[in-house]
Steps between C-alpha positions, in 0.01 A plus 500: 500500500806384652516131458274173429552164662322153504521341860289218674156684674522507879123328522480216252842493380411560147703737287446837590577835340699766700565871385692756635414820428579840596248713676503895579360393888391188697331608763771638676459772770842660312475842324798390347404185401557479136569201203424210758439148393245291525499120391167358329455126531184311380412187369244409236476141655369570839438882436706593814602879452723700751680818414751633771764790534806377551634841645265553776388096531117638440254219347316710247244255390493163590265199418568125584227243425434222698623135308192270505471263764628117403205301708669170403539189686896569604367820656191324681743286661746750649193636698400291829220631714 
């Protein structure tokens, strides 16, 4: 493992983990292609999950819940019909 950090989740804004670790391919169409990195981020909060090589810009795995809807009146009245 390369390095740890704590940074805000890109889908509720909750702390997120991210990881960087080192990996002996992503993906790539490289013979070559040896001790790439790809960066882990999830969060427990939302459970939004997306792994990614950062040397070839592949998305690995990726998952991205939906928030939940907020049917309250200040929405209701931004919508006219």
């Amino acid at each position: 493992m390369l390095m740890d950090q704590i940074v805000n989740c890109p889908n509720c804004g909750g702390l997120a983990e991210r990881r960087y670790l080192e990996a002996s391919s992503c993906g790539s169409d490289q013979p070559n292609a040896a001790n790439q990195t790809v960066m882990q981020t999830r969060c427990r909060s939302c459970d939004y999950s997306l792994s990614l090589c950062l040397s070839s810009g592949l998305v690995l795995e990726s998952y991205a819940p939906g928030l939940r809807a907020d049917l309250s009146e200040t929405t209701a009245a931004h919508c006219t019909i």
